[in-house]
DRENPA-3360 file (N, C-alpha, C; in nm, 2 decimals, always signed):
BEGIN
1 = XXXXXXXX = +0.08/-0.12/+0.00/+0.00/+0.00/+0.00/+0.09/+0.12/+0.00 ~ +0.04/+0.23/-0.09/+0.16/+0.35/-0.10/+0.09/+0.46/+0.00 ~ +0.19/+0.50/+0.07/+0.18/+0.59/+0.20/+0.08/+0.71/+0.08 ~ -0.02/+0.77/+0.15/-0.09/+0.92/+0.08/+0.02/+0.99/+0.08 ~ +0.14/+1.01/+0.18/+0.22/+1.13/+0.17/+0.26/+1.12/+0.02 ~ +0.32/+1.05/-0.02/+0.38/+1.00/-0.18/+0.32/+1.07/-0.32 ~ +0.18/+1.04/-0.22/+0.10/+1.12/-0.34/+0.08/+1.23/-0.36 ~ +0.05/+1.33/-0.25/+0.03/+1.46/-0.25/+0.17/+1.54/-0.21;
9 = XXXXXXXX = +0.22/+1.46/-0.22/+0.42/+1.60/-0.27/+0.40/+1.59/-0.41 ~ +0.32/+1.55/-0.52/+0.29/+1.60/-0.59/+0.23/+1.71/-0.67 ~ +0.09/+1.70/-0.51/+0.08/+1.86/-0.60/+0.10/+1.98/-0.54 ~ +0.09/+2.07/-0.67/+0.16/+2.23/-0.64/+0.15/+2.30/-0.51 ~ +0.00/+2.24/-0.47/-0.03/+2.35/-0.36/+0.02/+2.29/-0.23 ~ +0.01/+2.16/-0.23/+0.07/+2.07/-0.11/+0.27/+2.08/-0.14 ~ +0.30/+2.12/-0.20/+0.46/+2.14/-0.21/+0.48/+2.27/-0.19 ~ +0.39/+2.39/-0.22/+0.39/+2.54/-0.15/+0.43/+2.51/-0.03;
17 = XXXXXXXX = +0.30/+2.46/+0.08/+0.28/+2.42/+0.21/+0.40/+2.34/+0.24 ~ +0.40/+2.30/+0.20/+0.52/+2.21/+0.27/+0.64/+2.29/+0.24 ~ +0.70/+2.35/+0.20/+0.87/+2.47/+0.18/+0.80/+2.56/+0.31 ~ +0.68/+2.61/+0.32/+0.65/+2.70/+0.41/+0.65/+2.67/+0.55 ~ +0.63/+2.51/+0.56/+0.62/+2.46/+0.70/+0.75/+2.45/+0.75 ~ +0.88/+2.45/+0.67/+1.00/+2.48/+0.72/+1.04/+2.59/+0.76 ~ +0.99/+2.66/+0.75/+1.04/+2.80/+0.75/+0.96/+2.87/+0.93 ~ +0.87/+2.79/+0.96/+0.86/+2.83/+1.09/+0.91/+2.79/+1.18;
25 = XXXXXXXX = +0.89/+2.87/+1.30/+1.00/+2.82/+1.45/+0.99/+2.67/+1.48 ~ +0.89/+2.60/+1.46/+0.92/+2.46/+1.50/+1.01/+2.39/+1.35 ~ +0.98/+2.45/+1.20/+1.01/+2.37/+1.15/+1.19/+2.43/+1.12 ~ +1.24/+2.52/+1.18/+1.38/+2.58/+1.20/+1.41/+2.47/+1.35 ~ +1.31/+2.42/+1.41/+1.41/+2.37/+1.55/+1.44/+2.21/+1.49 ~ +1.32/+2.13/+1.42/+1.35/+2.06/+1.36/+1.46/+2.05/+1.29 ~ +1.45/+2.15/+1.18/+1.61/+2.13/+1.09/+1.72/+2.14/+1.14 ~ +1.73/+2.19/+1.31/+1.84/+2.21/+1.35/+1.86/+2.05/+1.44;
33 = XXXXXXXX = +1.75/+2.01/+1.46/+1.77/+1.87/+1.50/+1.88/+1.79/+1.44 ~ +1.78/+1.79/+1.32/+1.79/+1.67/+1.18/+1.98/+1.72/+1.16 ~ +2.04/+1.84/+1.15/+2.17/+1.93/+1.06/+2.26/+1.83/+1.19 ~ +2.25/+1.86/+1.33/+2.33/+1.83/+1.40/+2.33/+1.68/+1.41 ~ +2.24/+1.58/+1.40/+2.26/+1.46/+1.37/+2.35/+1.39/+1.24 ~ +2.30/+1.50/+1.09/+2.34/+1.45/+1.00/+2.56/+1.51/+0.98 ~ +2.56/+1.61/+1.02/+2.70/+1.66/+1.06/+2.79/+1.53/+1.16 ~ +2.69/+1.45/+1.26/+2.73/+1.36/+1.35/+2.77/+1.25/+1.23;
41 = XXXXXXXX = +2.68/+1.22/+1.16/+2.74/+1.10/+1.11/+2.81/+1.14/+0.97 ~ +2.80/+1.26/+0.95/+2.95/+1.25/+0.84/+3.06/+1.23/+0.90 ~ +3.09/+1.25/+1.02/+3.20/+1.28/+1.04/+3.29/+1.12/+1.01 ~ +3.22/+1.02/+0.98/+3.20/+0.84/+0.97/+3.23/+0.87/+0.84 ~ +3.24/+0.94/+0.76/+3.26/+0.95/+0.63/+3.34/+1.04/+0.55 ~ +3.39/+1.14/+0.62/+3.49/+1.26/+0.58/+3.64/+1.20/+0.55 ~ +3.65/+1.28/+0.49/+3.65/+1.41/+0.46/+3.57/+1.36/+0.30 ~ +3.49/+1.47/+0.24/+3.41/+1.44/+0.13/+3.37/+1.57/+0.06;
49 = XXXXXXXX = +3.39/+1.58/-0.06/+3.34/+1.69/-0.14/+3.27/+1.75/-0.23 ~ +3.15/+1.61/-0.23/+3.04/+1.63/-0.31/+2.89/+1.54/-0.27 ~ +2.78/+1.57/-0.28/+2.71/+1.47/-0.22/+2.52/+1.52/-0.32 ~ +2.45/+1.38/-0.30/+2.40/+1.34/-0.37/+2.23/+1.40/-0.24 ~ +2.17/+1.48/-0.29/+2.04/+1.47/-0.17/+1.90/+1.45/-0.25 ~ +1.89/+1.32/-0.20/+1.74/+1.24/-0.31/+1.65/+1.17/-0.17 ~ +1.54/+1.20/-0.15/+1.50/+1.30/-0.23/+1.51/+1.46/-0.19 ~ +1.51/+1.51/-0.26/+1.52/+1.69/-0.21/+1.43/+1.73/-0.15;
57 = XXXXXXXX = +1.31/+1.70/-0.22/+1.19/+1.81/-0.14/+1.20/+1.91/-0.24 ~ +1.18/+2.03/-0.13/+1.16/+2.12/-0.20/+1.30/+2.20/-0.13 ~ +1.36/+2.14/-0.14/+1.51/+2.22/-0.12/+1.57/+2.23/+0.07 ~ +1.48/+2.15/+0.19/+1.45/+2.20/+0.28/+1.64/+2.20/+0.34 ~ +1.73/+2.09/+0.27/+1.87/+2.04/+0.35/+1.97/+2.15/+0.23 ~ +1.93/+2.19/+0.12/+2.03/+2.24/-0.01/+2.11/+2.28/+0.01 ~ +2.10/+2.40/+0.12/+2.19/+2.51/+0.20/+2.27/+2.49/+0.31 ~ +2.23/+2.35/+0.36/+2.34/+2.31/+0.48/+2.41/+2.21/+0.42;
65 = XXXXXXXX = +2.39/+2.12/+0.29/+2.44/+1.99/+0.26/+2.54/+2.05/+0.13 ~ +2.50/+2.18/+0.09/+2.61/+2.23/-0.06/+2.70/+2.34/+0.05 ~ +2.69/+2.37/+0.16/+2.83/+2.43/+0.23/+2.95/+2.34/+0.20 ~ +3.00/+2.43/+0.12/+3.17/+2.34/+0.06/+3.15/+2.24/+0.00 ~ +3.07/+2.26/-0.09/+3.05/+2.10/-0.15/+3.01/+2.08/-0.29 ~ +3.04/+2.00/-0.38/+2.92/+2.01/-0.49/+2.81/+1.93/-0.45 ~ +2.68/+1.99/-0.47/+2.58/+1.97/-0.44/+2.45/+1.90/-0.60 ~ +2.37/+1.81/-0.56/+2.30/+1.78/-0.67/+2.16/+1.74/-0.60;
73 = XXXXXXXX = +2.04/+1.79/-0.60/+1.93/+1.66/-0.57/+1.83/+1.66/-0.68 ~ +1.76/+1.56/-0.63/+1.73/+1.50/-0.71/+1.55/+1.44/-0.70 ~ +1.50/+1.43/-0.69/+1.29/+1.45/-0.63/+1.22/+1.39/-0.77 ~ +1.15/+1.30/-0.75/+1.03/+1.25/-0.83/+0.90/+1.36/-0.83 ~ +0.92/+1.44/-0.78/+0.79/+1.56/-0.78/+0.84/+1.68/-0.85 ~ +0.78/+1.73/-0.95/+0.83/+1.89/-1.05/+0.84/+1.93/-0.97 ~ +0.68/+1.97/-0.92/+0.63/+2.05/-0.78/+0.73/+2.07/-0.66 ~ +0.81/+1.98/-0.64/+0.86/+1.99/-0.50/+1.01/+2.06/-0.57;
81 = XXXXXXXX = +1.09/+2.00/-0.66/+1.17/+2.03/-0.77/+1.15/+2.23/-0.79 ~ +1.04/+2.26/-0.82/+1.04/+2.36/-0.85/+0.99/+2.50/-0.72 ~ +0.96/+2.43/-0.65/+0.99/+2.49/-0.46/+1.15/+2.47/-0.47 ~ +1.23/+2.37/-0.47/+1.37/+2.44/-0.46/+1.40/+2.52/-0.51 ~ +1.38/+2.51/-0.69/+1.46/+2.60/-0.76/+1.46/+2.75/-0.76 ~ +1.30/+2.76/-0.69/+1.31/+2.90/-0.60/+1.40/+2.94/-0.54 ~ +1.41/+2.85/-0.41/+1.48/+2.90/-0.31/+1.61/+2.88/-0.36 ~ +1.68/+2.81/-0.41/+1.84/+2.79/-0.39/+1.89/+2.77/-0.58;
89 = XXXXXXXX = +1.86/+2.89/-0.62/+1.84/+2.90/-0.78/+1.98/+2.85/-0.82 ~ +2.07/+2.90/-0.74/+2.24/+2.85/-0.79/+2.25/+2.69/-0.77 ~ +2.18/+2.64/-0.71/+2.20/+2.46/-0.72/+2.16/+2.39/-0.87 ~ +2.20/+2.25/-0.84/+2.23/+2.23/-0.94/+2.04/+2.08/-0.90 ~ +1.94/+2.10/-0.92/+1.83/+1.97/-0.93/+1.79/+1.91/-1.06 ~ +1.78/+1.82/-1.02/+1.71/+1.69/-1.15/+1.61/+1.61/-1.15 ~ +1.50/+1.56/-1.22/+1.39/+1.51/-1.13/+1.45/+1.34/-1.17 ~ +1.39/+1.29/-1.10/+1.42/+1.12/-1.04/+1.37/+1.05/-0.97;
97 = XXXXXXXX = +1.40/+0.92/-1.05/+1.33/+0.79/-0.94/+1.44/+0.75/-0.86 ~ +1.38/+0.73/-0.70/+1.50/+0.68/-0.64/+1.58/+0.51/-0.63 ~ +1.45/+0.47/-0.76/+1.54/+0.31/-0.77/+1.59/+0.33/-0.93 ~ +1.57/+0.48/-0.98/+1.66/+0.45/-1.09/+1.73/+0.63/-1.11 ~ +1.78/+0.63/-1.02/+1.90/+0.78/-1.05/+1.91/+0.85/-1.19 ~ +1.93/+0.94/-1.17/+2.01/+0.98/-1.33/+2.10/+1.02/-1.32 ~ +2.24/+0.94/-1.25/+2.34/+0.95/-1.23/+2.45/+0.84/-1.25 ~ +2.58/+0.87/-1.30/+2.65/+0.77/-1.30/+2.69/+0.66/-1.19;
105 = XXXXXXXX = +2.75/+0.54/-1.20/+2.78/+0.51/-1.05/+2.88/+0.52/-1.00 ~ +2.91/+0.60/-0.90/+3.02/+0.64/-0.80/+3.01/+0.80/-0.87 ~ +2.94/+0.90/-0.87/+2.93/+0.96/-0.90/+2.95/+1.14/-0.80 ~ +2.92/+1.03/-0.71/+2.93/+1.13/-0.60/+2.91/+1.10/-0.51 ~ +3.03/+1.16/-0.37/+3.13/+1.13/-0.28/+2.95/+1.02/-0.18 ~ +2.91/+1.09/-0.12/+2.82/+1.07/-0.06/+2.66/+1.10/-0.08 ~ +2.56/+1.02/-0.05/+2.42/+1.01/-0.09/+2.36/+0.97/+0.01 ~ +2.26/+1.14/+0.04/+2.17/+1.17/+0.17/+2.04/+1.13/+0.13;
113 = XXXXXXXX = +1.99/+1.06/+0.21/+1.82/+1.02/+0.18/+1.75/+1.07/+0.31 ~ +1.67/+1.18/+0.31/+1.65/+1.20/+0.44/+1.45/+1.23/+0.44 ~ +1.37/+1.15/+0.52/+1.20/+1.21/+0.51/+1.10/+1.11/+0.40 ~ +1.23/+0.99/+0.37/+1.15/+0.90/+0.28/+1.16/+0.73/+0.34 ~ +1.26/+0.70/+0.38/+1.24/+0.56/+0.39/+1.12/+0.48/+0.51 ~ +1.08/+0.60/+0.58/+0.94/+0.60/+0.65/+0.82/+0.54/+0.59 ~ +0.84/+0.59/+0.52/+0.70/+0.61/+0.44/+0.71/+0.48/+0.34 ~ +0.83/+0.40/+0.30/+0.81/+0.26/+0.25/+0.81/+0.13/+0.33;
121 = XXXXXXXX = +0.69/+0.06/+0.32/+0.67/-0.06/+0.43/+0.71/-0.19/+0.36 ~ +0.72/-0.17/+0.20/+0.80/-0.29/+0.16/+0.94/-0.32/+0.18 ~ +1.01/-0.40/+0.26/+1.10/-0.44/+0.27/+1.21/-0.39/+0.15 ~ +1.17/-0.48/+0.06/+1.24/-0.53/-0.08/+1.27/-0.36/-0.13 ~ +1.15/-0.24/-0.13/+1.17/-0.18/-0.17/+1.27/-0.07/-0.12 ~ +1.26/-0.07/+0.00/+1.36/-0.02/+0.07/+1.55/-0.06/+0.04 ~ +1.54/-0.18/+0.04/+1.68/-0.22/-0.02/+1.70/-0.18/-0.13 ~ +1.62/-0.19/-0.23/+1.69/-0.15/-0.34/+1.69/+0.03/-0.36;
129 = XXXXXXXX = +1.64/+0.10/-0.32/+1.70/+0.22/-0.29/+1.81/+0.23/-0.18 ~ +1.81/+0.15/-0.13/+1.95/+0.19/-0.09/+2.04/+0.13/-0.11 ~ +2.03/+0.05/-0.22/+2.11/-0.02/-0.34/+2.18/+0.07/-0.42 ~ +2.02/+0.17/-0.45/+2.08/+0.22/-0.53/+2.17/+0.36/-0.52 ~ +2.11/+0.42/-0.44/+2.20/+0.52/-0.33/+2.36/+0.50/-0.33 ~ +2.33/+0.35/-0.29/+2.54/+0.26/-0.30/+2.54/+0.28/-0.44 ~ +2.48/+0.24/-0.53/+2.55/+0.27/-0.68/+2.62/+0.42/-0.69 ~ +2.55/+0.50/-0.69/+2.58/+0.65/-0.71/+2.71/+0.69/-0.63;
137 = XXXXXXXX = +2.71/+0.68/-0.51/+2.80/+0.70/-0.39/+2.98/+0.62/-0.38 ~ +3.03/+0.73/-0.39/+3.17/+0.68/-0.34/+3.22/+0.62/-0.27 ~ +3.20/+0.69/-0.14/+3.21/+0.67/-0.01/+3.14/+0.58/+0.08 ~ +3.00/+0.69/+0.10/+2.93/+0.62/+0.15/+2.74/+0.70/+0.16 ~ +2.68/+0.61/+0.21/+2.53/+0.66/+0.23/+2.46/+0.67/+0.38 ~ +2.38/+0.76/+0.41/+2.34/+0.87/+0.51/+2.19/+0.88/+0.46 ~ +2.08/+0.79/+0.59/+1.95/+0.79/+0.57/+1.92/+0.83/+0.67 ~ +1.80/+0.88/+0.70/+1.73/+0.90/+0.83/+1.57/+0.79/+0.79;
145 = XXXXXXXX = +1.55/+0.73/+0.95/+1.46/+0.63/+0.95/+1.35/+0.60/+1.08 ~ +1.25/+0.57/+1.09/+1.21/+0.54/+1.20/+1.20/+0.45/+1.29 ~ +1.25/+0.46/+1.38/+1.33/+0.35/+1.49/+1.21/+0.35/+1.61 ~ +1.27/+0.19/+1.64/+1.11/+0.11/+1.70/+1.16/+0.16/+1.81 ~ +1.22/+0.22/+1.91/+1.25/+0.21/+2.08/+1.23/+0.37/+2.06 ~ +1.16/+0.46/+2.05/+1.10/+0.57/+2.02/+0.93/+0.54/+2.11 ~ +0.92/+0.69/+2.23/+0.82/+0.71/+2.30/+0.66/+0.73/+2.15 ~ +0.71/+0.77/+2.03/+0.60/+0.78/+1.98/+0.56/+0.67/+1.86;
153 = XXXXXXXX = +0.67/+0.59/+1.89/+0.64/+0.43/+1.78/+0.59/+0.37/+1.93 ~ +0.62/+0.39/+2.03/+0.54/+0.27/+2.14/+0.34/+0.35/+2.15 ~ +0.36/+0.48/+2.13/+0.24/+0.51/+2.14/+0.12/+0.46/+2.02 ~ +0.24/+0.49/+1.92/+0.13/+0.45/+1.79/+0.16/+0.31/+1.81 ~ +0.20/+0.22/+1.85/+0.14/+0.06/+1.83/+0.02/+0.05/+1.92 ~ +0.04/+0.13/+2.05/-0.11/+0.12/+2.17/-0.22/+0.19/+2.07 ~ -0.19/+0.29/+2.00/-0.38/+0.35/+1.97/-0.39/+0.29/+1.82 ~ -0.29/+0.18/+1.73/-0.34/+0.08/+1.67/-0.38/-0.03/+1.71;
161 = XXXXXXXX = -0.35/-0.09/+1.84/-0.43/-0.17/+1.90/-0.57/-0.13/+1.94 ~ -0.54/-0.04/+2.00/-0.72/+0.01/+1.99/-0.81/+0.05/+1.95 ~ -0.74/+0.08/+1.77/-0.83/+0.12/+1.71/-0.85/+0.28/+1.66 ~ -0.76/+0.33/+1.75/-0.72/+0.48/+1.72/-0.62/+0.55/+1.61 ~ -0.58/+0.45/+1.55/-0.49/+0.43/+1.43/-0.52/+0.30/+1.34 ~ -0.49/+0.32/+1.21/-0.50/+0.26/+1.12/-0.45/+0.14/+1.13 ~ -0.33/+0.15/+1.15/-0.17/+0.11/+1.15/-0.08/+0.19/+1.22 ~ +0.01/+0.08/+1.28/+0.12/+0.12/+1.39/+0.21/+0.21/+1.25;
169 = XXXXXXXX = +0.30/+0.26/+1.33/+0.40/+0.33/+1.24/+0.51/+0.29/+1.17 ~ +0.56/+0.28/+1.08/+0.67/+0.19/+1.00/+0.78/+0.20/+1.04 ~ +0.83/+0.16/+1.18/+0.89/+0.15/+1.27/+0.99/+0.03/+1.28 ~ +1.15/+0.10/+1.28/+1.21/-0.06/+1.27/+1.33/-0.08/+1.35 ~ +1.38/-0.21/+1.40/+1.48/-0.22/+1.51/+1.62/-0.20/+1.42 ~ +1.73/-0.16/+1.52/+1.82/-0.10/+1.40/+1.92/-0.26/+1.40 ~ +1.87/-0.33/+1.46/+1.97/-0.46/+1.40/+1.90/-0.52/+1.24 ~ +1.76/-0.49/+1.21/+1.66/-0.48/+1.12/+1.72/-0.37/+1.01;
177 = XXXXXXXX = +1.75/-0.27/+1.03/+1.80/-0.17/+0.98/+1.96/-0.17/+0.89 ~ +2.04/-0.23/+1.01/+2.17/-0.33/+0.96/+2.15/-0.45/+0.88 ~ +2.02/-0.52/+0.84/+2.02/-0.60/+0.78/+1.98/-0.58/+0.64 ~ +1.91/-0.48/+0.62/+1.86/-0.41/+0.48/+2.02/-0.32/+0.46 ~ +2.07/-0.26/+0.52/+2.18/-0.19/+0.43/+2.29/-0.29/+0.41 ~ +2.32/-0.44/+0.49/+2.37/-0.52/+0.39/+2.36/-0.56/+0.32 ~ +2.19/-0.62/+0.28/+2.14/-0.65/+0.12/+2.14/-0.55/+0.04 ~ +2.19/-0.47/+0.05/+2.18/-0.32/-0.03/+2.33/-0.29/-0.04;
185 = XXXXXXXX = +2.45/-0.36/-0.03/+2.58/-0.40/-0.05/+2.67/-0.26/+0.01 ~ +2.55/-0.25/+0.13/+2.63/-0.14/+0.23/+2.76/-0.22/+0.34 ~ +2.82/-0.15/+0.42/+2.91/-0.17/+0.55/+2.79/-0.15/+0.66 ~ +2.85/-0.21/+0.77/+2.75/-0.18/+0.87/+2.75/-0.07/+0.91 ~ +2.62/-0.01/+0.95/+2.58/+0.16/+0.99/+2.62/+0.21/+1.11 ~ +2.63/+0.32/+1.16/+2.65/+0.37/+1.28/+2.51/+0.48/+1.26 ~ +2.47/+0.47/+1.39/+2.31/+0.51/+1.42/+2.37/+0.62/+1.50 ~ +2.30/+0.76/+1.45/+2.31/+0.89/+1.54/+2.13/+0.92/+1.56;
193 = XXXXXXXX = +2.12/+0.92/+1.66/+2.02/+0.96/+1.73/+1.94/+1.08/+1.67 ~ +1.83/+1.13/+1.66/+1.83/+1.29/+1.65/+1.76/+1.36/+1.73 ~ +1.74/+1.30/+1.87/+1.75/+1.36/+2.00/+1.82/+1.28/+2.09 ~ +1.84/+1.32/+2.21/+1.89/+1.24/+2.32/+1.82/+1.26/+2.48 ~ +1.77/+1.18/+2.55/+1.77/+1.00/+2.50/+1.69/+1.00/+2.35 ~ +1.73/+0.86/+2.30/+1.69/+0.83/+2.16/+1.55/+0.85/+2.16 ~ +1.49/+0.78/+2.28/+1.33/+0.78/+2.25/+1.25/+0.86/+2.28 ~ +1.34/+1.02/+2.25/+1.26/+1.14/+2.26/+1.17/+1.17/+2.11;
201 = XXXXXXXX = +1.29/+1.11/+2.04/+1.24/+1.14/+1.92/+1.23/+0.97/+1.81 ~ +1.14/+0.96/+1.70/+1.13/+0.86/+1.67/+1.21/+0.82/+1.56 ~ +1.25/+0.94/+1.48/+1.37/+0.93/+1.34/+1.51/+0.91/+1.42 ~ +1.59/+0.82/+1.37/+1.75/+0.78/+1.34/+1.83/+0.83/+1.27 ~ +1.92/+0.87/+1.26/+2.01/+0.84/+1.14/+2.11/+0.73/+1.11 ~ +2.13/+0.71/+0.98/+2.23/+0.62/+1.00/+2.32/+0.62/+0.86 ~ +2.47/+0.62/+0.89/+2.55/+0.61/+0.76/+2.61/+0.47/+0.76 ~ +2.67/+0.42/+0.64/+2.77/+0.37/+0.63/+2.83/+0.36/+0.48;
209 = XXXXXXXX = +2.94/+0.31/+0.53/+3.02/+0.33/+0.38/+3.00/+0.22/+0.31 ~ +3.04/+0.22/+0.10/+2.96/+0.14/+0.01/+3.08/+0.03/+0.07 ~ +3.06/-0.06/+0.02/+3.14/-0.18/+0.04/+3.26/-0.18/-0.08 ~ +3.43/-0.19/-0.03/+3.52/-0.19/-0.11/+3.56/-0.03/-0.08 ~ +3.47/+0.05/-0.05/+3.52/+0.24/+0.02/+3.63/+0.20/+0.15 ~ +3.74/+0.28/+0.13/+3.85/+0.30/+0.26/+3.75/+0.31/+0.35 ~ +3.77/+0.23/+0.46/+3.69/+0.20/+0.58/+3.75/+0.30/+0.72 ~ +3.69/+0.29/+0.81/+3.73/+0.38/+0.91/+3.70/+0.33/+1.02;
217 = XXXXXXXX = +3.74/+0.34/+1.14/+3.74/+0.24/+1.26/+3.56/+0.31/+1.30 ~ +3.47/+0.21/+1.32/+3.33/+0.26/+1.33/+3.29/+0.22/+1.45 ~ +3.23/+0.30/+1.49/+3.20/+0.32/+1.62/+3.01/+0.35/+1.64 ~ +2.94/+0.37/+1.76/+2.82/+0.44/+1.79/+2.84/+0.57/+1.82 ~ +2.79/+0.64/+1.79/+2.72/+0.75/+1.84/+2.61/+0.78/+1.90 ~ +2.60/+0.71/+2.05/+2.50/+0.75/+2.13/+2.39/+0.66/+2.18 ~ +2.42/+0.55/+2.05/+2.33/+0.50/+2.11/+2.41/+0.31/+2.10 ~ +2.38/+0.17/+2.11/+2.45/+0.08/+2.04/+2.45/+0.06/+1.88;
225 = XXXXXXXX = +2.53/-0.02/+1.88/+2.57/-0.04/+1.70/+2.49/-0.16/+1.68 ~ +2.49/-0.20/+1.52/+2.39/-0.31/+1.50/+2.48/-0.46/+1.57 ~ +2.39/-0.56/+1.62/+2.43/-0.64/+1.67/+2.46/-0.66/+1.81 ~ +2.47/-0.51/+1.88/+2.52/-0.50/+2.00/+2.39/-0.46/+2.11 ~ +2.38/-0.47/+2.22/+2.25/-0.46/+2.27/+2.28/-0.31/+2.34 ~ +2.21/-0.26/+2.39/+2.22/-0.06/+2.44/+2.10/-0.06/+2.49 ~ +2.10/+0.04/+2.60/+1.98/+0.05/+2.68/+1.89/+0.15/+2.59 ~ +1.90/+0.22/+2.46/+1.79/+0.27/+2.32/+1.82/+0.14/+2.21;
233 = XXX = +1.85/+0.01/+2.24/+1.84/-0.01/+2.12/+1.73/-0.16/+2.17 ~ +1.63/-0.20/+2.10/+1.56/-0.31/+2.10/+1.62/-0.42/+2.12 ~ +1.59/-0.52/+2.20/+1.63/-0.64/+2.24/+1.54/-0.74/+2.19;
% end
């Protein structure tokens, strides 16, 4: 079943609203969430000098992810596509599928997927975007996702038990998480939190580098690594 969000970043007037919803004080405290998590786990990947942001949106990361950088994204929506090219007219967008790029492979150093892998409940389909993510990418790849040991994934499984929800939230354990970015011919991830404690907030992040990339001694940040058990990580 395809999440409604999918459908409506399509149209014009729902992709206005949405560039606009960033731009207020909650949606500035968010981005500063999301910037300081995603800075966390480059540092798992640096030094790097160009990077890949699919999907874009409507431009909401352009300005913190093309600081020093060559910058490219990339969106299946005009609409959302053409809310960037407003705001950040000197970048460089393209429109795209995220299981089929329009980009070479290894094309660029690193490939950010941030506000979409939520929203896919197929397994299968999730790997292959971040299959393909590893195609594109040098180094390595940087997703944000929603993680099961989160106060508002334990809420939404109670009010889908009772009927107050549809469906629990697409909610996943990050040893679960480590097992899709191996089928997806990733290294194993390092998970940065994007609050602390983890189950303040319900989004993850997580990088790792493509498989055969100079590796780097990998560690957690904050929370445990896949495989290992942590008082935020699911048992």
């Amino acid at each position: 079943m395809r999440d409604p969000k999918l459908v409506v970043y399509g149209d014009a007037e729902h992709a206005r609203r949405y560039a606009l919803r960033w731009d207020s004080a909650r949606g500035r405290a968010r981005d500063a969430r999301k910037q300081r998590a995603l800075a966390a786990a480059f540092e798992h990947l640096a030094p790097f000098t160009s990077v890949l942001d699919a999907p874009c949106g409507a431009g909401r990361l352009c300005a913190f992810l093309s600081t020093e950088r060559a910058y490219i994204g990339v969106d299946l929506a005009p609409a959302m596509l053409g809310e960037a090219r407003a705001r950040q007219a000197s970048a460089r967008f393209a429109v795209g599928d995220l299981t089929r790029l329009p980009l070479a492979d290894h094309s660029v150093d690193v490939a950010v997927c941030v506000r979409l892998l939520h929203l896919v409940r197929e397994r299968s389909l999730r790997v292959a975007i971040l299959a393909e993510l590893a195609r594109v990418a040098r180094i390595g790849v940087v997703v944000d996702f929603r993680h099961a040991a989160a106060l508002r994934t334990w809420l939404g499984r109670l009010r889908a038990r009772t009927g107050l929800r549809a469906r629990p939230h697409n909610a996943h354990a990050l040893s679960s998480v480590a097992d899709e970015f191996t089928a997806a011919g990733l290294g194993p991830p390092v998970f940065v939190p994007v609050r602390r404690p983890a189950w303040l907030s319900d989004k993850m992040v997580a990088a790792a580098r493509v498989r055969g990339a100079t590796r780097t001694a990998w560690e957690t940040v904050g929370v445990a690594g896949a495989g290992q058990s942590g008082p935020d990580t699911p048992t």
